[in-house]
C-alpha positions as CSV (number, residue, x, y, z in Angstrom):
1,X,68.9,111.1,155.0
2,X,72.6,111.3,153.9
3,X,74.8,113.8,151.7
4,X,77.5,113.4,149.4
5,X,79.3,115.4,147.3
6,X,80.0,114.3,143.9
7,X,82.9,115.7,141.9
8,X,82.2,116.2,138.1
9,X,83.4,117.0,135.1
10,X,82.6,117.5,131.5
11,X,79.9,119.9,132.2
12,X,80.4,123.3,130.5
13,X,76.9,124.8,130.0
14,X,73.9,125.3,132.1
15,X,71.9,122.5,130.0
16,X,74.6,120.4,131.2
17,X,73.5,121.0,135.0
18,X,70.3,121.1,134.1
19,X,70.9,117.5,132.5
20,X,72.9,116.5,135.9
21,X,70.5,117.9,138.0
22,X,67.4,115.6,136.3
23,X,69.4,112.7,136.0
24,X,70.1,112.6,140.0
25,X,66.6,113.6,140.4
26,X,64.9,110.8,138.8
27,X,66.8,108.3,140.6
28,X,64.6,106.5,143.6
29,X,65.8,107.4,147.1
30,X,67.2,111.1,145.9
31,X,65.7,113.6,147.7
32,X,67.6,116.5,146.4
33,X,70.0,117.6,143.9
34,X,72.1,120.5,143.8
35,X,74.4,121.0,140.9
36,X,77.1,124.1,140.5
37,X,78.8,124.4,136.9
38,X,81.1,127.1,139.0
39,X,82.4,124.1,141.9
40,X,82.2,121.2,138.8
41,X,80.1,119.4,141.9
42,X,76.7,117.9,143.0
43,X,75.9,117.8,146.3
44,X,72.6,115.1,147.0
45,X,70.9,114.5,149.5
46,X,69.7,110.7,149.5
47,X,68.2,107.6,151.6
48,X,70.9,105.0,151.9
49,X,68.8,102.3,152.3
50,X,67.6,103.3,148.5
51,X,70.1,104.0,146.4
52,X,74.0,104.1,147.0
53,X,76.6,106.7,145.7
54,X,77.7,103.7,142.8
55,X,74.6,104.3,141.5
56,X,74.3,107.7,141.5
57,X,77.7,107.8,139.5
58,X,76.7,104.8,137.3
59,X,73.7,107.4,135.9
60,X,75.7,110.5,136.0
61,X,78.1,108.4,133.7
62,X,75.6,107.2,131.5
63,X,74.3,110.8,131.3
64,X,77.6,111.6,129.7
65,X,79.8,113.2,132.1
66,X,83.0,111.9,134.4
67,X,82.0,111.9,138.5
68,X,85.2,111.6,140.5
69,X,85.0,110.5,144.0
């Protein structure tokens, strides 16, 4: 299992995190989410041999929000 920390912005509400938070969730291979409004971050814990950080930012995106690496 790997961690990465994913910068983002855009969020300015707790139904944004909650958004974040579901959207990384859903994805195959992420075993964990945690998303902090306060830190404008997401720190997820993932299998690598899964899914990759591109992908985690291509949904975050498509969710509506900017990730910054």
């Amino acid at each position: 299992m790997s961690e990465v920390t994913l910068r983002i912005e855009g969020m300015s509400c707790g139904g944004c995190v909650r958004n974040v938070t579901e959207t990384l969730k859903a994805l195959p291979g992420v075993a964990g989410a945690e998303v902090s409004l306060e830190q404008a971050c997401a720190v997820v814990q993932y299998d690598p041999a899964i899914v990759d950080v591109a992908v985690m930012c291509r949904a975050v995106e498509e969710a509506g929000f900017d990730v910054l690496q």
